[in-house]
Biopython code that builds the backbone (N, CA, C, O; Angstrom):
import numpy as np
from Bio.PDB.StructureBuilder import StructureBuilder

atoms = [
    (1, "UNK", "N", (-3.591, 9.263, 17.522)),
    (1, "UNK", "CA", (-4.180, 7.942, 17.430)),
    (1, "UNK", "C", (-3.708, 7.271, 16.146)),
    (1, "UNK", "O", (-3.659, 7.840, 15.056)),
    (2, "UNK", "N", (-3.414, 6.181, 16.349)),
    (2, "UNK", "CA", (-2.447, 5.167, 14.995)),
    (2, "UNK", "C", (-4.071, 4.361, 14.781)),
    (2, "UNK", "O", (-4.553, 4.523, 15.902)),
    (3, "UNK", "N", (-4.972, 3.715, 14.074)),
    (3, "UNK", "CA", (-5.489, 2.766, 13.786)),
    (3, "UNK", "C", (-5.018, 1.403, 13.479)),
    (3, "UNK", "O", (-5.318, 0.322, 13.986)),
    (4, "UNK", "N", (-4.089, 1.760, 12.387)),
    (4, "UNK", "CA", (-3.367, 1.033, 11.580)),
    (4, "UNK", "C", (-4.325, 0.192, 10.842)),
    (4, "UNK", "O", (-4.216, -1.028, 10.967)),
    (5, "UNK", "N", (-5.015, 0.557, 10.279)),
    (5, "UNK", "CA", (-5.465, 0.013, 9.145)),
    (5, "UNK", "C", (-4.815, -0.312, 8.248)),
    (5, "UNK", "O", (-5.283, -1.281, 7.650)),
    (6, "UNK", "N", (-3.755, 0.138, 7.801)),
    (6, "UNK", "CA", (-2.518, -0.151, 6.253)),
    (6, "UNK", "C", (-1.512, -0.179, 7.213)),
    (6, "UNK", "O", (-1.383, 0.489, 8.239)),
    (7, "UNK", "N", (-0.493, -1.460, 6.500)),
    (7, "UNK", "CA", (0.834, -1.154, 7.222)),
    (7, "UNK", "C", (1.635, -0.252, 6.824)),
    (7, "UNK", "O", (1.278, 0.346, 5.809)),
    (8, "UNK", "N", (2.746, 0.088, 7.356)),
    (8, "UNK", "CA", (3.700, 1.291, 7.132)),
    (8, "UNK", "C", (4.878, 0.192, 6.634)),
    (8, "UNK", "O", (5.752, 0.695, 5.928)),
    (9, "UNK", "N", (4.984, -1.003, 6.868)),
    (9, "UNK", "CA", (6.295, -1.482, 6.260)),
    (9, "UNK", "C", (5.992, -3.057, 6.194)),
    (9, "UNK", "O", (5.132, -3.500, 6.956)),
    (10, "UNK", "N", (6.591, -3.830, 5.407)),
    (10, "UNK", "CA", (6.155, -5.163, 5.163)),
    (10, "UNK", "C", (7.964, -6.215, 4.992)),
    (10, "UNK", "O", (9.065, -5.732, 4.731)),
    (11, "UNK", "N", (7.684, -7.383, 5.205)),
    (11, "UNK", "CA", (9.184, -7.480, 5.349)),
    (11, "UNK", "C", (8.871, -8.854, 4.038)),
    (11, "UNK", "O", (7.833, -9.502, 3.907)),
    (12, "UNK", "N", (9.954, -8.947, 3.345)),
    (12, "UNK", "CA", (9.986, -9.723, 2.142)),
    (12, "UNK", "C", (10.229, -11.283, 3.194)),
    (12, "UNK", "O", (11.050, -11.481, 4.089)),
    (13, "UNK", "N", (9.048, -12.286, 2.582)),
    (13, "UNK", "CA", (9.150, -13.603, 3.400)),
    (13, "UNK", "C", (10.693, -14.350, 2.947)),
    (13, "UNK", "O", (11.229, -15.286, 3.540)),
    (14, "UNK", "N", (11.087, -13.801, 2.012)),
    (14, "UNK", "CA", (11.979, -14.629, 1.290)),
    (14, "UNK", "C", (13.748, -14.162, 1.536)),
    (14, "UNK", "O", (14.727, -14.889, 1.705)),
    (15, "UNK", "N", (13.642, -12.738, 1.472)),
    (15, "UNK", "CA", (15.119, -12.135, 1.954)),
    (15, "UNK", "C", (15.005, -11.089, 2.616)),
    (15, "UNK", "O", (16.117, -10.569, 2.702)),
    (16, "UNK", "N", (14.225, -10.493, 3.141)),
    (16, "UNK", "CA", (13.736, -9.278, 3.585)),
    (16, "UNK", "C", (13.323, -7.868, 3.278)),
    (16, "UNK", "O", (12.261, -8.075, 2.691)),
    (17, "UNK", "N", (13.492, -6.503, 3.300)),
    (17, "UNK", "CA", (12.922, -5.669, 3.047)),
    (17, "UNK", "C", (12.199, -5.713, 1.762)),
    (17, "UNK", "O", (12.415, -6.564, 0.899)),
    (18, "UNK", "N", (11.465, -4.911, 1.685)),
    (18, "UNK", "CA", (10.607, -4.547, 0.781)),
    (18, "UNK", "C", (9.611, -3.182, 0.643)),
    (18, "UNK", "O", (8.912, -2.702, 1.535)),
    (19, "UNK", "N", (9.755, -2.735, -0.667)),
    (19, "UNK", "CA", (8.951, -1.224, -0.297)),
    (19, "UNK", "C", (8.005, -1.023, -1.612)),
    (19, "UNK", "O", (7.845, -1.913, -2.447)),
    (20, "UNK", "N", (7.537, -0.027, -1.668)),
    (20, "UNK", "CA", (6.048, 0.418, -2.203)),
    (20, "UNK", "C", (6.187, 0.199, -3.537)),
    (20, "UNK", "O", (7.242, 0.775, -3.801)),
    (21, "UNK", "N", (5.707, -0.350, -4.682)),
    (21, "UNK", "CA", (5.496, -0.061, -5.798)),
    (21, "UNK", "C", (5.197, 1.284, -6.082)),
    (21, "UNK", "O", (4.700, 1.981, -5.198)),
    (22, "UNK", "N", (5.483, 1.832, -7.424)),
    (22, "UNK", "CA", (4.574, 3.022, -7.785)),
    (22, "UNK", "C", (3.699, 3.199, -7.920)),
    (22, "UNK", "O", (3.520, 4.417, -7.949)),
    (23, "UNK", "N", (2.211, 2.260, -8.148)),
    (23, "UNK", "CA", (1.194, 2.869, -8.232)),
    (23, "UNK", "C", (1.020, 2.480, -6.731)),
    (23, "UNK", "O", (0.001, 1.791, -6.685)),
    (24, "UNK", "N", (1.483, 2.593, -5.650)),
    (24, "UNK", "CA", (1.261, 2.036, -4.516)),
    (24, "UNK", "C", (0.212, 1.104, -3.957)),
    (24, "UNK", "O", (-0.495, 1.131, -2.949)),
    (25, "UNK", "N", (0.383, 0.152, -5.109)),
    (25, "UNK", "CA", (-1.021, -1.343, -4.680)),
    (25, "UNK", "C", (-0.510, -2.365, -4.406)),
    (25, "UNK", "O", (-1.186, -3.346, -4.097)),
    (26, "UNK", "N", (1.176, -2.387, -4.467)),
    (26, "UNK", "CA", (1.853, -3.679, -3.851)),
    (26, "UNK", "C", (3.177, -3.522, -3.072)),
    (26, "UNK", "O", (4.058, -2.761, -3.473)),
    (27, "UNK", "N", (3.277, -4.151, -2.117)),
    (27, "UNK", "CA", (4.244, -4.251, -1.901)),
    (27, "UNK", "C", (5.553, -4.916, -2.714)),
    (27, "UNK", "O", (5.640, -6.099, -2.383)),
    (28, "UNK", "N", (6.570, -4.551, -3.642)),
    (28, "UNK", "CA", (7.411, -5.004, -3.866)),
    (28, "UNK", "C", (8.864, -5.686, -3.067)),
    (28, "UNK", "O", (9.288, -5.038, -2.110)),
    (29, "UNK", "N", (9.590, -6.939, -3.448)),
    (29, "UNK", "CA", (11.003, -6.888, -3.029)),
    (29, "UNK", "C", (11.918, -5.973, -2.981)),
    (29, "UNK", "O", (11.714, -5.274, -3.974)),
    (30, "UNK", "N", (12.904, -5.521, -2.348)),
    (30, "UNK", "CA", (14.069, -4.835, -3.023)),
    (30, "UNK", "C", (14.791, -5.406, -3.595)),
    (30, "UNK", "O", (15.166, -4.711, -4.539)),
    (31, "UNK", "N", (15.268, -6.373, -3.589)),
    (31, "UNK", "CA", (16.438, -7.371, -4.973)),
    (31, "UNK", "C", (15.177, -7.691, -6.214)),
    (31, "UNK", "O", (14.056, -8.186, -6.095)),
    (32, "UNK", "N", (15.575, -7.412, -6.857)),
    (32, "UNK", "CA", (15.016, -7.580, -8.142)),
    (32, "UNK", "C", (15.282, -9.472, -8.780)),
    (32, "UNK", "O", (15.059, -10.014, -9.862)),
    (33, "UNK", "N", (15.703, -9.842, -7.794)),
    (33, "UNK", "CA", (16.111, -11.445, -8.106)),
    (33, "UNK", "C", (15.102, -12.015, -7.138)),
    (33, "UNK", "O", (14.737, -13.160, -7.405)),
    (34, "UNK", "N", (14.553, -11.421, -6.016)),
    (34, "UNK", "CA", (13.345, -12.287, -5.250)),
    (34, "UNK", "C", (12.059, -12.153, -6.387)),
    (34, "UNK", "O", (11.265, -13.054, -6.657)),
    (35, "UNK", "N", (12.076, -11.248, -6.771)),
    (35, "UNK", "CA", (10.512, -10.321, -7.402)),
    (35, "UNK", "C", (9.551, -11.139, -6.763)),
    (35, "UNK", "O", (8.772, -11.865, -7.382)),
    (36, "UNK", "N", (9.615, -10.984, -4.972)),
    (36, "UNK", "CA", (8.252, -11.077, -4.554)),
    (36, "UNK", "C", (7.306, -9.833, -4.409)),
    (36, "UNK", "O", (7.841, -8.725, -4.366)),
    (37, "UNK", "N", (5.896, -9.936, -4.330)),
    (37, "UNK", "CA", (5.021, -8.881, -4.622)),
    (37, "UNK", "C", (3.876, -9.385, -3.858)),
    (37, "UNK", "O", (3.414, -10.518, -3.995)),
    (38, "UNK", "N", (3.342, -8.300, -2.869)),
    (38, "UNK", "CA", (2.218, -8.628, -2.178)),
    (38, "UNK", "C", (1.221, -7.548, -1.816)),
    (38, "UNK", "O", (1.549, -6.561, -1.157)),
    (39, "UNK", "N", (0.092, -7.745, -2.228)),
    (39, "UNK", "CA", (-1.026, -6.333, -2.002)),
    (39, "UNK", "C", (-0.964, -5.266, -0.752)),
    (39, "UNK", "O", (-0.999, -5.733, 0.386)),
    (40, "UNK", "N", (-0.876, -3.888, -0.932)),
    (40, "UNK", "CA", (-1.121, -3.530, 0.679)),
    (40, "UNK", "C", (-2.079, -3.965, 1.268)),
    (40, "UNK", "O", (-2.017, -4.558, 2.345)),
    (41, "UNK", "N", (-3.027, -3.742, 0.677)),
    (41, "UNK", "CA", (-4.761, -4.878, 1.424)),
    (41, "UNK", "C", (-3.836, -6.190, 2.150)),
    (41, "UNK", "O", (-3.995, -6.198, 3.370)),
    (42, "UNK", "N", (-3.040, -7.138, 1.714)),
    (42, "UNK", "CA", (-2.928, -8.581, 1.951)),
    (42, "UNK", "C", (-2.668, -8.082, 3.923)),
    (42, "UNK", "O", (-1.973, -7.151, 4.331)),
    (43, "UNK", "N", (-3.459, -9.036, 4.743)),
    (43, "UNK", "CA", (-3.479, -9.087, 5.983)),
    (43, "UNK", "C", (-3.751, -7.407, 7.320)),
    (43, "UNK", "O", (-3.452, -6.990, 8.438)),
    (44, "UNK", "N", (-4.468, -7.096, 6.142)),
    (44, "UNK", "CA", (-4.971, -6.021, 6.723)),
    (44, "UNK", "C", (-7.049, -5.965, 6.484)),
    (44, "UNK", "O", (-7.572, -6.429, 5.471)),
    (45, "UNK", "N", (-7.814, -5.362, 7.554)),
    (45, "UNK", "CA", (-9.522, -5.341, 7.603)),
    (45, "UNK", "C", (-9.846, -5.157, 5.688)),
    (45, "UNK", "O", (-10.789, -5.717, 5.129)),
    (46, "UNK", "N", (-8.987, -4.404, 5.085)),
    (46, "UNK", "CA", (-9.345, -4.465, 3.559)),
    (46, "UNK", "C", (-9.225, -5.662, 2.853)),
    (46, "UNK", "O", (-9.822, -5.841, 1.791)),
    (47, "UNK", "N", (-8.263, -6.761, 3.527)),
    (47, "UNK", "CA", (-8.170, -7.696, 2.362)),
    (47, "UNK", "C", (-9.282, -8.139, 0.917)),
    (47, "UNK", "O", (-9.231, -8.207, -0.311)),
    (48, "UNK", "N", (-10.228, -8.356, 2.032)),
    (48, "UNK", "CA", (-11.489, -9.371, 1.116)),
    (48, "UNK", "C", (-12.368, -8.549, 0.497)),
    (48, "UNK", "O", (-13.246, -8.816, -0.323)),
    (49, "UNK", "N", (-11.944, -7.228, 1.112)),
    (49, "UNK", "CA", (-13.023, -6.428, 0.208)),
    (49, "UNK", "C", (-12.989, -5.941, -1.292)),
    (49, "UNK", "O", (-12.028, -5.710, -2.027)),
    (50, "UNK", "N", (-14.234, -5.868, -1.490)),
    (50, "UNK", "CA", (-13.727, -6.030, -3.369)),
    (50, "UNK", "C", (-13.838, -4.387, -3.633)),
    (50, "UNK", "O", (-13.356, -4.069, -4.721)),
    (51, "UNK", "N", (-14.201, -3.643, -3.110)),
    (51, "UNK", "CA", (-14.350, -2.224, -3.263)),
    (51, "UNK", "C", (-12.986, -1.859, -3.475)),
    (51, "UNK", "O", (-11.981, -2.486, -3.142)),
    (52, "UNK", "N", (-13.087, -0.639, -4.138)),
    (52, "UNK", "CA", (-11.219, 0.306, -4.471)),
    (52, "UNK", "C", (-11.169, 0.934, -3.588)),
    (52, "UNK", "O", (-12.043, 1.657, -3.110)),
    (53, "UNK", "N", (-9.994, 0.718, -3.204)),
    (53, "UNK", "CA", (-9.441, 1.582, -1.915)),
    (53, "UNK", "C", (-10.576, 3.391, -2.215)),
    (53, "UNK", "O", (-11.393, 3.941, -1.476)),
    (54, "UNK", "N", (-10.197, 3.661, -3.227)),
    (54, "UNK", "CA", (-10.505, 5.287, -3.281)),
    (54, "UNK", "C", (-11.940, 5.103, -2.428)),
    (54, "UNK", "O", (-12.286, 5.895, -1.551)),
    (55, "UNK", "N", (-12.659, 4.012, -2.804)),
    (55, "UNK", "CA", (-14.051, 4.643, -2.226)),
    (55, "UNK", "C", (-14.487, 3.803, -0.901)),
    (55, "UNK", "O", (-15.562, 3.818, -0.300)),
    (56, "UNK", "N", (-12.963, 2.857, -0.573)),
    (56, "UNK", "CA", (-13.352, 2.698, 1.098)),
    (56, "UNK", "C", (-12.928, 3.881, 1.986)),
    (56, "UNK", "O", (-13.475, 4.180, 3.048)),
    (57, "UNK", "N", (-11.453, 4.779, 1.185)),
    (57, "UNK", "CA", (-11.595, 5.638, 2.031)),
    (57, "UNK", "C", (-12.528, 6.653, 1.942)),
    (57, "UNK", "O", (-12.780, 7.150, 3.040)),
    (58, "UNK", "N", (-13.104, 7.113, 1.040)),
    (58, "UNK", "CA", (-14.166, 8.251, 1.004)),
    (58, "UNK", "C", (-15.447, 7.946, 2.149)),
    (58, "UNK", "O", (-16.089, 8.824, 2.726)),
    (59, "UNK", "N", (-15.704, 5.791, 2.375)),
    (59, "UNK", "CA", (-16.709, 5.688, 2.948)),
    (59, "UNK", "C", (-15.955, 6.121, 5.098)),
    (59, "UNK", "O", (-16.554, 6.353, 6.147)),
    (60, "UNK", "N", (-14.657, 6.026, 4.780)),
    (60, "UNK", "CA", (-14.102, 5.976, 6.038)),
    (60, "UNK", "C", (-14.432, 7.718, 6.157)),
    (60, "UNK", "O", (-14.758, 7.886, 7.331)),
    (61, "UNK", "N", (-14.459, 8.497, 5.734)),
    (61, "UNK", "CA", (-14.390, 10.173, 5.222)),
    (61, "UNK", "C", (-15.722, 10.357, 5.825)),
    (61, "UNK", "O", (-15.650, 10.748, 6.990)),
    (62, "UNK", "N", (-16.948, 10.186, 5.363)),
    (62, "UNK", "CA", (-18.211, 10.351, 5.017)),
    (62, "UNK", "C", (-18.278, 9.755, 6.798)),
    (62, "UNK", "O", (-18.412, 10.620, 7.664)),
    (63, "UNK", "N", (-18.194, 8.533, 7.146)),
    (63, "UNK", "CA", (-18.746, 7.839, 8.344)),
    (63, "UNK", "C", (-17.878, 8.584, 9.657)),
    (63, "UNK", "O", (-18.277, 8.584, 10.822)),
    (64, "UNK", "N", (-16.680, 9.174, 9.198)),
    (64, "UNK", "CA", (-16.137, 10.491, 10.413)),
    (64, "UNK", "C", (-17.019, 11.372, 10.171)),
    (64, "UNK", "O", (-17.683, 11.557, 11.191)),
    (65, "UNK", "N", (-17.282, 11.874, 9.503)),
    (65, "UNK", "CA", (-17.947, 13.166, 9.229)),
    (65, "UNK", "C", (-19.641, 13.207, 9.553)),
    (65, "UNK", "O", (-20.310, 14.239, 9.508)),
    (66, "UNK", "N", (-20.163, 11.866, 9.882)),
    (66, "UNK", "CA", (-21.450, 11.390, 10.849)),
    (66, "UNK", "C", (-22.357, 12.051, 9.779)),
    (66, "UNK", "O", (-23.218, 12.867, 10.106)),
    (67, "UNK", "N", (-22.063, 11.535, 7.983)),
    (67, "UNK", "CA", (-23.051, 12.048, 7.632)),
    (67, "UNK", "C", (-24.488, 10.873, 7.421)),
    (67, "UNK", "O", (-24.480, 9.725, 7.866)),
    (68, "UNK", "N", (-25.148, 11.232, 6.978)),
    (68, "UNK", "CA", (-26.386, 10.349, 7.082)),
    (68, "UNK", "C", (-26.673, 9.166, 5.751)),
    (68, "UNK", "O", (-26.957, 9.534, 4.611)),
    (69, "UNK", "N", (-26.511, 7.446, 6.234)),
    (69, "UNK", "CA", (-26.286, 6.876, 5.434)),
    (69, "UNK", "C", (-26.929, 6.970, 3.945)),
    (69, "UNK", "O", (-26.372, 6.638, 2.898)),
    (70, "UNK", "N", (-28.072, 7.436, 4.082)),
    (70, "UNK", "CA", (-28.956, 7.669, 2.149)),
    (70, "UNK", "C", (-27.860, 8.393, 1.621)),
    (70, "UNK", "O", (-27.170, 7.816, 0.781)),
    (71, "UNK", "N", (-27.428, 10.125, 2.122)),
    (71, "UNK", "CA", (-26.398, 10.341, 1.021)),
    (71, "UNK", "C", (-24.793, 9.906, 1.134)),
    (71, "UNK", "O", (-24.054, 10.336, 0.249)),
    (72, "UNK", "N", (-24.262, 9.134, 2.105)),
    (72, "UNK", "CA", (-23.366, 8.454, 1.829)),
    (72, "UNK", "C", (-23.417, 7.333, 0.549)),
    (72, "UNK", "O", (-22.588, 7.434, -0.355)),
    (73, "UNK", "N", (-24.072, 6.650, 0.538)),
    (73, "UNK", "CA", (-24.951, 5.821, -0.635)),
    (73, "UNK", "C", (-24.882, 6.185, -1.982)),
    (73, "UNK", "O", (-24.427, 5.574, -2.949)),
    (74, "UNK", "N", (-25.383, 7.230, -1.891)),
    (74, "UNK", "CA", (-25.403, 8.279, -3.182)),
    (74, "UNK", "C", (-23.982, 9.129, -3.597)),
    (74, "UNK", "O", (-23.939, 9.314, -4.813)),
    (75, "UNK", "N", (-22.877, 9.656, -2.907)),
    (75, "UNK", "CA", (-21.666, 9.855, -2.965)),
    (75, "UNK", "C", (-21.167, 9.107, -2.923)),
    (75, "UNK", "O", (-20.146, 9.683, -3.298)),
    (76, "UNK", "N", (-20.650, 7.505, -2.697)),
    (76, "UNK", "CA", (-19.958, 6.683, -2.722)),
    (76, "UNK", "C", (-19.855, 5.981, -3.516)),
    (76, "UNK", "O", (-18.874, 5.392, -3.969)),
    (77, "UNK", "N", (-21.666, 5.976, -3.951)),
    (77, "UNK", "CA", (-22.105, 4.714, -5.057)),
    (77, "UNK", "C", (-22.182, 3.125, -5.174)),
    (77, "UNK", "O", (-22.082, 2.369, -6.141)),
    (78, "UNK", "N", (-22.432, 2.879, -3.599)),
    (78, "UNK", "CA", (-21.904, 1.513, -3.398)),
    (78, "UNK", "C", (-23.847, 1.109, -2.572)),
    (78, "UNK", "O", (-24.748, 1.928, -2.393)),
    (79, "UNK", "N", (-23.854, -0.538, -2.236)),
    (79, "UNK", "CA", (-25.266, -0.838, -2.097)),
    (79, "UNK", "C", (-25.211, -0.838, -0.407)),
    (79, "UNK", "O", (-24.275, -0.730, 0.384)),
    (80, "UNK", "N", (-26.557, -0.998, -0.250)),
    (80, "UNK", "CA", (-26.359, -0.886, 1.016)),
    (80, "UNK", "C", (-25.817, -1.780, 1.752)),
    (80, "UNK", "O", (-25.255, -1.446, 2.796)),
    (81, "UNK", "N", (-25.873, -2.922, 1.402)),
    (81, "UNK", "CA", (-25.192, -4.198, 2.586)),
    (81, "UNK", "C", (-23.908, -3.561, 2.183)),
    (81, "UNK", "O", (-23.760, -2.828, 3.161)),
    (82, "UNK", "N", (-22.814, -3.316, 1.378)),
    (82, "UNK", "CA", (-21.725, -2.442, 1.579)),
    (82, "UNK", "C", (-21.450, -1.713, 2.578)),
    (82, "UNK", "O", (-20.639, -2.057, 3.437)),
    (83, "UNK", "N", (-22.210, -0.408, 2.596)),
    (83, "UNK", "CA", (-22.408, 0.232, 3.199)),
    (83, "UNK", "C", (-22.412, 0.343, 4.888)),
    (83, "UNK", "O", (-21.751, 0.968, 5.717)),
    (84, "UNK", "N", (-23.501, -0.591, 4.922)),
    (84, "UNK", "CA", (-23.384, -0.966, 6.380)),
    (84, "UNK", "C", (-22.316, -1.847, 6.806)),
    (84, "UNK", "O", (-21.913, -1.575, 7.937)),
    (85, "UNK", "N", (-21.728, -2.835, 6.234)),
    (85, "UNK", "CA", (-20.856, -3.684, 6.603)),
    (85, "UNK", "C", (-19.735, -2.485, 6.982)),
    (85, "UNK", "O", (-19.452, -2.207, 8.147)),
    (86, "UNK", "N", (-19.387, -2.095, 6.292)),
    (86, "UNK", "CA", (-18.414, -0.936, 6.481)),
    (86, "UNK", "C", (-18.478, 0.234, 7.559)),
    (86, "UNK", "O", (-17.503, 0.894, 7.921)),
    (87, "UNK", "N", (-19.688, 0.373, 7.980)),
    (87, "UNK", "CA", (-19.717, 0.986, 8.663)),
    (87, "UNK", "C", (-19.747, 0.569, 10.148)),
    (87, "UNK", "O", (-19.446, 1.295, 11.096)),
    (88, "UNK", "N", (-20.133, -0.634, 10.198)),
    (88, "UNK", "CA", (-20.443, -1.988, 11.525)),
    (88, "UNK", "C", (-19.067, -1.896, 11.332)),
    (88, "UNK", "O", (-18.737, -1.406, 12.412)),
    (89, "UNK", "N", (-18.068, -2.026, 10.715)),
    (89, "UNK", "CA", (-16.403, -2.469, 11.493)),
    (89, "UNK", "C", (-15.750, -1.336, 11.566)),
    (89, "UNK", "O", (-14.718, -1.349, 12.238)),
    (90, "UNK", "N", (-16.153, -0.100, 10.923)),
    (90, "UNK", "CA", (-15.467, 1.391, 11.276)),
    (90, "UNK", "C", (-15.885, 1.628, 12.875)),
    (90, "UNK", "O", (-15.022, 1.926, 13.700)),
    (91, "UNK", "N", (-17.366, 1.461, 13.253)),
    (91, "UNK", "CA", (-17.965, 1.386, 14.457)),
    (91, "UNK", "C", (-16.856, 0.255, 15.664)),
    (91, "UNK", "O", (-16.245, 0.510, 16.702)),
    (92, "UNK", "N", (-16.990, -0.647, 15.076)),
    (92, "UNK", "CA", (-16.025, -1.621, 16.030)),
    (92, "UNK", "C", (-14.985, -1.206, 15.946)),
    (92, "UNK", "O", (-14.395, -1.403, 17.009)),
    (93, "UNK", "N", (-14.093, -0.467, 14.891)),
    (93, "UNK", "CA", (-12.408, 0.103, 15.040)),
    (93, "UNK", "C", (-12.975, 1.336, 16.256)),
    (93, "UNK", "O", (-12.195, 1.622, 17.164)),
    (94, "UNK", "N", (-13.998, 1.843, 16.211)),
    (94, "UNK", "CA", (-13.925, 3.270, 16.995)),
    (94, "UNK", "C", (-14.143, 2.871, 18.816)),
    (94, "UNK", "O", (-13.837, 3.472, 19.846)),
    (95, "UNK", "N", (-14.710, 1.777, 18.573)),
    (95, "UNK", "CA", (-15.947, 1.278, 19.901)),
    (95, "UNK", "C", (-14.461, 0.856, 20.973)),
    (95, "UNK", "O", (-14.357, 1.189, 22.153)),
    (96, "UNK", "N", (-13.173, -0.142, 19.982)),
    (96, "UNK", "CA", (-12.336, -0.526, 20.433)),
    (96, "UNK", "C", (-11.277, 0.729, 20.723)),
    (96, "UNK", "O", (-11.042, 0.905, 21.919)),
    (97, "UNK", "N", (-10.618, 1.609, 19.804)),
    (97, "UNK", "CA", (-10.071, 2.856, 20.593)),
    (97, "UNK", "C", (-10.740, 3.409, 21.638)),
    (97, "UNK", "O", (-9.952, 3.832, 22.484)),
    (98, "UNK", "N", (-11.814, 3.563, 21.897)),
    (98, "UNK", "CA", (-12.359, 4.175, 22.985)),
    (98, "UNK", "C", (-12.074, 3.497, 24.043)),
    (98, "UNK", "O", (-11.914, 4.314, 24.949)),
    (99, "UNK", "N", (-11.909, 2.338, 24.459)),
    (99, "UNK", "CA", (-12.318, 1.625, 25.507)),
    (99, "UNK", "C", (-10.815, 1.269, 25.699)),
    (99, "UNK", "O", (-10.665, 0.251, 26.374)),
    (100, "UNK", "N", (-9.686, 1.848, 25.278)),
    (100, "UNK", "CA", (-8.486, 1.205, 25.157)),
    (100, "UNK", "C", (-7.755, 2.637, 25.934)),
    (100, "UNK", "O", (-6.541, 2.678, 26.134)),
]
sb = StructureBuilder()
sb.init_structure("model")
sb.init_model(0)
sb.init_chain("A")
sb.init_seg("    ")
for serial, (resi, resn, name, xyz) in enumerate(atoms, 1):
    if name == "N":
        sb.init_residue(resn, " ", resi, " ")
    sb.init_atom(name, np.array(xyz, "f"), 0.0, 1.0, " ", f" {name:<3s}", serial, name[0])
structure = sb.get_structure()
């Protein structure tokens, strides 16, 4: 099963390819004369979220693992409207593979 939540490749709007920065939080150009740069979040369910990747995936971790939202809460460290929001569109990514 692919989700695709993150893309695997992004194409430079300006001359084309483009690949991972090192701390892997942007997409870079390959010509060093475009230096365009664009978030992996940009046009993916993470965009708008202000949370760090590390602890959307831990909440993606925790909500496979069907544990029970109080100590997800408490291991994640995030509030509850977080919480649930995140978990209402992990639910809709799962609700939609199923039915597909």
């Amino acid at each position: 099963m692919h989700a695709g939540l993150l893309k695997n490749s992004v194409c430079c709007r300006k001359c084309g390819a483009m690949h991972l920065a090192r701390k892997a939080t942007t997409w870079r150009c390959s010509k060093r004369s475009c230096d365009t740069a664009q978030s992996v979040r940009a046009g993916t369910v993470f965009y708008h979220s202000r949370l760090p990747m590390s602890k959307l995936v831990m909440l993606i971790y925790y909500f496979a693992a069907d544990e029970p939202a109080s100590r997800v809460r408490q291991y994640v460290k995030v509030g509850w409207r977080a919480m649930t929001e995140w978990f209402n569109i992990l639910r809709g990514f799962c609700s939609k593979e199923m039915l597909h």
